[in-house]
KEKOL-408806 format. One record per atom (N, C-alpha, C): x, y, z; atom name; residue in three letters. Coordinates in nm, 3 decimals. Each point is the difference from the previous one (the first is absolute). Example, Ala and Ser with C-alpha at 12.3 -4.5 7.8 and 13.67 -1.06 7.14 Angstrom:
BEGIN
SITE       x       y       z atom res
SITE   1.319  -0.569   0.780    N ALA
SITE  -0.089   0.119   0.000   CA ALA
SITE   0.090   0.120   0.000    C ALA
SITE  -0.035   0.105  -0.072    N SER
SITE   0.082   0.119   0.006   CA SER
SITE  -0.077   0.109   0.073    C SER
***
This chain:
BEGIN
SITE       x       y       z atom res
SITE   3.939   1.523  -2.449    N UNK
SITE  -0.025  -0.139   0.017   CA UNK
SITE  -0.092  -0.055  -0.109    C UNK
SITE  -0.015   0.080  -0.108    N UNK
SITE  -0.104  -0.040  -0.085   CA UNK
SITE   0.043  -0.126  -0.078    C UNK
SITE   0.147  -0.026  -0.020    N UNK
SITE   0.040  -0.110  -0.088   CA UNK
SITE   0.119  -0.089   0.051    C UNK
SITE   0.010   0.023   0.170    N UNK
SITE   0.103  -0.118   0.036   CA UNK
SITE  -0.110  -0.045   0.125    C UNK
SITE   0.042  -0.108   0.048    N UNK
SITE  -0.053  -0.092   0.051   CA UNK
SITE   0.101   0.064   0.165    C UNK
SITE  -0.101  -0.005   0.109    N UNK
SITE   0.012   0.112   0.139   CA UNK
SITE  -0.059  -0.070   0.117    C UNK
SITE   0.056   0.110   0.105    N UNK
SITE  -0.027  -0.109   0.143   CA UNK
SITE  -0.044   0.140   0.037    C UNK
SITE  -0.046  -0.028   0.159    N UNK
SITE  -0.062   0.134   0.077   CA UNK
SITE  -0.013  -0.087   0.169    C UNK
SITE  -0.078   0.053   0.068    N UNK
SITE  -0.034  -0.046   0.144   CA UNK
SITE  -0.085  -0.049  -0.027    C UNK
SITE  -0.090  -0.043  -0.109    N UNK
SITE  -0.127  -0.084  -0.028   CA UNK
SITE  -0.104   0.055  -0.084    C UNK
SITE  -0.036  -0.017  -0.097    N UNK
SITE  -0.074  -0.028  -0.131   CA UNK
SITE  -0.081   0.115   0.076    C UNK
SITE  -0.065  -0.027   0.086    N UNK
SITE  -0.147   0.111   0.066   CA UNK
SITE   0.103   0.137   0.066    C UNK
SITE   0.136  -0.034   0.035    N UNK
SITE   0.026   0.108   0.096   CA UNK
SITE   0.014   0.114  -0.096    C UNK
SITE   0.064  -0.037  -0.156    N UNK
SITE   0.063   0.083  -0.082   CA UNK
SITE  -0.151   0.064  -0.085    C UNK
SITE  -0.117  -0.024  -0.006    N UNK
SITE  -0.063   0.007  -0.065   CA UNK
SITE  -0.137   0.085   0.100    C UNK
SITE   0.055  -0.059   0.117    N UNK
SITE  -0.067   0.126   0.070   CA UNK
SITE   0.031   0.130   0.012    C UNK
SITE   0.123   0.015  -0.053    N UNK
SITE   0.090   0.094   0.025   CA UNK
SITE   0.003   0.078  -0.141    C UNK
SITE   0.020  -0.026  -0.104    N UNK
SITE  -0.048   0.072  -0.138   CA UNK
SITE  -0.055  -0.060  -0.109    C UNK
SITE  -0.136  -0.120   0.100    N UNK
SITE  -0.084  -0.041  -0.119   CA UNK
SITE   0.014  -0.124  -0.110    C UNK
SITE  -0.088  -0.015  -0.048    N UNK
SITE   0.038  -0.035  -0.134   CA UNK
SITE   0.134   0.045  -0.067    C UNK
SITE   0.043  -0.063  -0.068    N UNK
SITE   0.196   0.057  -0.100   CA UNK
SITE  -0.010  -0.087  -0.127    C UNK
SITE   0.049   0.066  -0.082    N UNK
SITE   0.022  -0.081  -0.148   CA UNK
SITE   0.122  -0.125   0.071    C UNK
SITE  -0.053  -0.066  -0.048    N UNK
SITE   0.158  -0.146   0.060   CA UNK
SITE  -0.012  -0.063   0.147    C UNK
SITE  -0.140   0.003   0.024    N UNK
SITE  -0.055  -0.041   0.122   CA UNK
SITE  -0.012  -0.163  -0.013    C UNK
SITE  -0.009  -0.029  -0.074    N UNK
SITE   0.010  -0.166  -0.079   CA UNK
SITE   0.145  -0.042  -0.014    C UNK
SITE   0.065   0.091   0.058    N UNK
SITE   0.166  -0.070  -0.034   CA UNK
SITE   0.057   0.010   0.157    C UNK
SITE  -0.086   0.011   0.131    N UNK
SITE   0.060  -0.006   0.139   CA UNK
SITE   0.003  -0.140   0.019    C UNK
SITE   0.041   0.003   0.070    N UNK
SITE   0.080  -0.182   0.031   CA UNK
SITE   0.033   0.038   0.164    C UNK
SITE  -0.087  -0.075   0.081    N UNK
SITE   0.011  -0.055   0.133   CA UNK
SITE   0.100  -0.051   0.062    C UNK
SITE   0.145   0.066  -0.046    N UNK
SITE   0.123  -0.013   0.097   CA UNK
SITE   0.087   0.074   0.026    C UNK
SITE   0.071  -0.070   0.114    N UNK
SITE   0.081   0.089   0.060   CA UNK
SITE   0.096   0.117  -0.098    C UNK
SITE   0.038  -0.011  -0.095    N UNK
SITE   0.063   0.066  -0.140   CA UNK
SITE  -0.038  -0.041  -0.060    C UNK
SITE   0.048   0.102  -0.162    N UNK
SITE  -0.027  -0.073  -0.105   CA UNK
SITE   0.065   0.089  -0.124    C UNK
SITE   0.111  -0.040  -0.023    N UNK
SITE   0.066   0.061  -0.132   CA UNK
SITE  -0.001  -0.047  -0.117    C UNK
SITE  -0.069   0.095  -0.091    N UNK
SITE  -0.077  -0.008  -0.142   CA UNK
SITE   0.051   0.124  -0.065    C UNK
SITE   0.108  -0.029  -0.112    N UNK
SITE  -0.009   0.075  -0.142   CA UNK
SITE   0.043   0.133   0.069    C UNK
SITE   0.118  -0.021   0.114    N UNK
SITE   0.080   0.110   0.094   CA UNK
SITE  -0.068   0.095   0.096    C UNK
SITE  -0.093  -0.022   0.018    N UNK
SITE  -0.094   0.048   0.102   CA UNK
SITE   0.022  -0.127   0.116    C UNK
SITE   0.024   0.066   0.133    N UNK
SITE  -0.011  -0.099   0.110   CA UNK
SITE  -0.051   0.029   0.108    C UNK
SITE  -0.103  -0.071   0.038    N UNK
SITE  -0.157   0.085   0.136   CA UNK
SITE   0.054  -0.101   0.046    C UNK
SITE  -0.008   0.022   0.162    N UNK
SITE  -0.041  -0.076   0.094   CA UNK
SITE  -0.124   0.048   0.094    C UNK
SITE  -0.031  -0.106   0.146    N UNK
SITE  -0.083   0.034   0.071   CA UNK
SITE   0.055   0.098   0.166    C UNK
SITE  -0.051   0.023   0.071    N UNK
SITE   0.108   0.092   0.056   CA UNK
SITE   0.066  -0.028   0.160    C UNK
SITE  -0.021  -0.178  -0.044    N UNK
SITE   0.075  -0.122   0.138   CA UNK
SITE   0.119  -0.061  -0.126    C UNK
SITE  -0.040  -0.001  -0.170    N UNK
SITE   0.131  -0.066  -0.051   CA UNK
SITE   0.152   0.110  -0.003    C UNK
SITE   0.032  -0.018   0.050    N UNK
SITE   0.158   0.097  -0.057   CA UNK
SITE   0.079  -0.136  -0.024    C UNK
SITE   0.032  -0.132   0.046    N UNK
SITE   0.063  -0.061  -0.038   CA UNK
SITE  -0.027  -0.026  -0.132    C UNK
SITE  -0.100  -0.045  -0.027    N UNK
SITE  -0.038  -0.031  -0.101   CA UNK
SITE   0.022   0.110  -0.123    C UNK
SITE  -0.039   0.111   0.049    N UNK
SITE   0.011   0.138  -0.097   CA UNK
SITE   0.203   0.016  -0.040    C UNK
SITE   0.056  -0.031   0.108    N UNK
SITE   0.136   0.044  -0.043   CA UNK
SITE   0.047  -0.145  -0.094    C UNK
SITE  -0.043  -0.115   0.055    N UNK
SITE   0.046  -0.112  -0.085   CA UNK
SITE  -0.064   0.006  -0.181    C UNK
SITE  -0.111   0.096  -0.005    N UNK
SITE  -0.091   0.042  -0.115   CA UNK
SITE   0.153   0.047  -0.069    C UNK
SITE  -0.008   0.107   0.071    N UNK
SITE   0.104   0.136  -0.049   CA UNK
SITE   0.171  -0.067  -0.063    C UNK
SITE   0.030  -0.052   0.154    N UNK
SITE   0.164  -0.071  -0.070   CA UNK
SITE  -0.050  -0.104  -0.102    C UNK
SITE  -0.122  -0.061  -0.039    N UNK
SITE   0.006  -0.055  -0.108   CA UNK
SITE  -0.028   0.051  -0.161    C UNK
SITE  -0.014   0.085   0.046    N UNK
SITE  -0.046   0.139  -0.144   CA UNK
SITE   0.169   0.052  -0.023    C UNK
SITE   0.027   0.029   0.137    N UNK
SITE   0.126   0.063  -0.050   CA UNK
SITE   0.144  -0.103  -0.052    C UNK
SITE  -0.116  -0.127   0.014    N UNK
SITE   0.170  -0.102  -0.036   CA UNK
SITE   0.128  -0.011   0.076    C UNK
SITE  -0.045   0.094   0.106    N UNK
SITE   0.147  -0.039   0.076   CA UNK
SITE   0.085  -0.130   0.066    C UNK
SITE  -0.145  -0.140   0.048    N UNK
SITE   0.070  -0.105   0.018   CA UNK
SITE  -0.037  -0.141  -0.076    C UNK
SITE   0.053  -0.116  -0.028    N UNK
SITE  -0.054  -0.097  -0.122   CA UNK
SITE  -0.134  -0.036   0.072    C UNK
SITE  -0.068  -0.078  -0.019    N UNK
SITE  -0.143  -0.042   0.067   CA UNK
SITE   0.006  -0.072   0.102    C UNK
SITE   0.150  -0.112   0.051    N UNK
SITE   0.021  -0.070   0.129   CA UNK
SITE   0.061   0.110   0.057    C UNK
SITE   0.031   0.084   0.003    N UNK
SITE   0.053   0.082   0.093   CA UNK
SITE  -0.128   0.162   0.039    C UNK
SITE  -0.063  -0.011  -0.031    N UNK
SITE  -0.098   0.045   0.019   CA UNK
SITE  -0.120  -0.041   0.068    C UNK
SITE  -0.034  -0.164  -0.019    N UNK
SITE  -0.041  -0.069   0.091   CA UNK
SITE   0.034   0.013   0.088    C UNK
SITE   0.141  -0.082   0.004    N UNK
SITE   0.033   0.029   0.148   CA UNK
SITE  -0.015   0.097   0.079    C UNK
SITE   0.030   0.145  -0.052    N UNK
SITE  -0.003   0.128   0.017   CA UNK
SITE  -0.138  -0.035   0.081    C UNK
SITE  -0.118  -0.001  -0.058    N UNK
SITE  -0.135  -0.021   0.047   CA UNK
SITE  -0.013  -0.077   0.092    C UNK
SITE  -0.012  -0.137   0.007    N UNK
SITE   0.014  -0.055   0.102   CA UNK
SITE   0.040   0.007   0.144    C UNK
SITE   0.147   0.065  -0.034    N UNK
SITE   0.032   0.075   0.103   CA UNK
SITE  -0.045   0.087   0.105    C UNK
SITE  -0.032   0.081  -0.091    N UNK
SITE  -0.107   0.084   0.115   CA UNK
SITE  -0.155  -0.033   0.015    C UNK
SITE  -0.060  -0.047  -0.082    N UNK
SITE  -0.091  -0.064  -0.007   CA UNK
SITE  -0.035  -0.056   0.185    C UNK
SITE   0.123  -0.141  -0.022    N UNK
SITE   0.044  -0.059   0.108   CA UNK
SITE   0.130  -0.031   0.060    C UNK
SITE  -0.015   0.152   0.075    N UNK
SITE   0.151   0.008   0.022   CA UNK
SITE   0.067  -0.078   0.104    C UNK
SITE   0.130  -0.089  -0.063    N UNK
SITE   0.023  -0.124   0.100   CA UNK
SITE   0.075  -0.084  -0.156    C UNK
SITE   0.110  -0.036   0.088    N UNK
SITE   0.119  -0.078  -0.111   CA UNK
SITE  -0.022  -0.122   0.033    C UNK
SITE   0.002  -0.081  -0.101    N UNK
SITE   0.005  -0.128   0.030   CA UNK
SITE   0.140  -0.073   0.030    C UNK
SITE   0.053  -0.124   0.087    N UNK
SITE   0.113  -0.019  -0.007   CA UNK
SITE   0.046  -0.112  -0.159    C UNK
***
């Protein structure tokens, strides 16, 4: 984590846990966070972590990926 920008269960949880880290200045307070192909989440995001992932892997254009999100996000169709 020394040179991409990272998520955890919280700034204090990860740092109680092994301290100080080179790249401790590059955690970012959300639910994911994919930086330079590295992708952390916290360990309530999986939506968020898989919408990280299918967007690394390019598999859908960016409105269909939304949606994708949304979806489960808040799951419920509109008429």
């Amino acid at each position: 984590m020394e040179t991409a920008q990272h998520t955890s269960n919280g700034k204090k949880y990860l740092q109680d846990l092994i301290g100080d880290y080179p790249g401790s200045d590059l955690y970012l307070n959300q639910p994911s966070v994919s930086d330079k192909g590295v992708i952390t989440a916290n360990g309530i995001a999986s939506v968020e972590f898989a919408r990280d992932i299918l967007s690394e892997l390019d598999i859908y254009d960016p409105e269909t990926l939304k949606n994708w999100y949304d979806f489960f996000k808040n799951p419920w169709l509109e008429d």
